[in-house]
N, C-alpha and C positions, 0 to 999 in steps of 0.2 A: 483498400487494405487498412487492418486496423495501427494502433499507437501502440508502440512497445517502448519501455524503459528499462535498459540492461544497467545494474549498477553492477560495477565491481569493486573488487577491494585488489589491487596489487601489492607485491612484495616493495620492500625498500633496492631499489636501484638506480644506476647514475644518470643521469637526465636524458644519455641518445639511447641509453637501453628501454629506458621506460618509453622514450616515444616511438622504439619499432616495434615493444608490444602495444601500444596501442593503434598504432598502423595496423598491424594481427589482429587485433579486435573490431578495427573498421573492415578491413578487406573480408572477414568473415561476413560481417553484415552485408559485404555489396555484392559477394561470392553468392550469397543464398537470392539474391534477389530484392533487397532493402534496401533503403535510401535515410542514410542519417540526415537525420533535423536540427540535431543540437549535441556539444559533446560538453561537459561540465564539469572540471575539475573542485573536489571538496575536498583538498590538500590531504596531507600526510600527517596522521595521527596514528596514538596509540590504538591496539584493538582493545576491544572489552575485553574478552579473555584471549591468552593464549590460545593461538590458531595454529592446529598442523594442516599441511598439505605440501603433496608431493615428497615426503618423505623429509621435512624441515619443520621448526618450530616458530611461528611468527611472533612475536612483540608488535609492531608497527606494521602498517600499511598506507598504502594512498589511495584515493578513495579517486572515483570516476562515475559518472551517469553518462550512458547514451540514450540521446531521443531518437529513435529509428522507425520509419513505416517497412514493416517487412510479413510476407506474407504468412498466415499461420502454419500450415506444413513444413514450413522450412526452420522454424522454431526450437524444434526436438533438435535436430542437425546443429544449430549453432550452442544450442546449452553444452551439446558432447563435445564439440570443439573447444568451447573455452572449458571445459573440464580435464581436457587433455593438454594443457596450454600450463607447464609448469610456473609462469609469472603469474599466474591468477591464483589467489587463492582462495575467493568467495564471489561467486558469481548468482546473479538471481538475475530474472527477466517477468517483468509486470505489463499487465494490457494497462493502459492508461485508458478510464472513462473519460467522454466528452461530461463536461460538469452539465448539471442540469441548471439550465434557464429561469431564473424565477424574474417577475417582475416587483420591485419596490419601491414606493415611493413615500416620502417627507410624513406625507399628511395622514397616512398606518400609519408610522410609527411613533406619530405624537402623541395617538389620541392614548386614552387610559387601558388597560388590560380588558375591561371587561366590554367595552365598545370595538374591540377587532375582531374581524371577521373569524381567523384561525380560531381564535379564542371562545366564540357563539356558536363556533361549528363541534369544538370539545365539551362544550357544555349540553347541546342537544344529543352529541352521541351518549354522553355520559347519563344521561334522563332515558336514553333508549335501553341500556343492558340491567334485563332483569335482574335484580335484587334480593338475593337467595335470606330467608329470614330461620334464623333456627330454630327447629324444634325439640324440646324435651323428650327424651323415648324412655324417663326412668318410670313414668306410672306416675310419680306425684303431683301432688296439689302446686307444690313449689320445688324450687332449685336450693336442692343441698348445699349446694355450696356456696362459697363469698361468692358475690358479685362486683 
């Protein structure tokens, strides 16, 4: 199953409210079939702008990320839950890419620009694309204008 990242933004509420919506935010996730990995509080700030939802006007929020493995079909299902979840008021859900592998070491990245490999391989593609040269289609001997 793939990496999912649910961030949300909550309303401003008193600390055992905010922790049984976020209990509602987990048990959706274990409801559907997911298994939280990580749950990461980014405290209680202002929003950028003024945010309505659920029929209120927000100033502030607290911010939350879940890392959860849960399967894709189930995904639609828990966006509409937490959309119908009057404490939330901005929710979004991200696949998280495995980062790609590169290998590096010391002795690349000393040497000068023009001795790395990335760099001899930009320079050979750039010698391969044709090089479109302009022609004049006025009839003259010469170009009218400044050059």
């Amino acid at each position: 199953m793939p990496n999912y990242e649910a961030a949300l933004v909550l309303r401003i509420m008193s600390r055992p409210d905010l922790l049984s919506t976020l209990r509602r935010s987990a048990d959706a996730i274990f409801n559907k079939g997911g298994i939280i990995r990580k749950v990461e509080n980014l405290g209680t700030r202002n929003l950028p702008y003024k945010m309505s939802a659920h029929d209120a006007v927000h100033k502030k929020g607290s911010y939350f990320v879940f890392q959860f493995i849960c399967p894709p079909a189930s995904l639609h299902d828990l966006e509409e839950e937490y959309g119908r979840d009057v404490d939330i008021i901005r929710r979004r859900i991200f696949k998280v890419e495995a980062p790609e592998e590169f290998e590096c070491t010391l002795h690349e990245e000393i040497l000068p620009p023009a001795y790395r490999k990335d760099v001899q391989k930009m320079i050979e593609e750039s010698k391969k694309v044709d090089k479109h040269k302009f022609q004049y289609n006025s009839g003259l001997d010469y170009y009218p204008f400044q050059k």
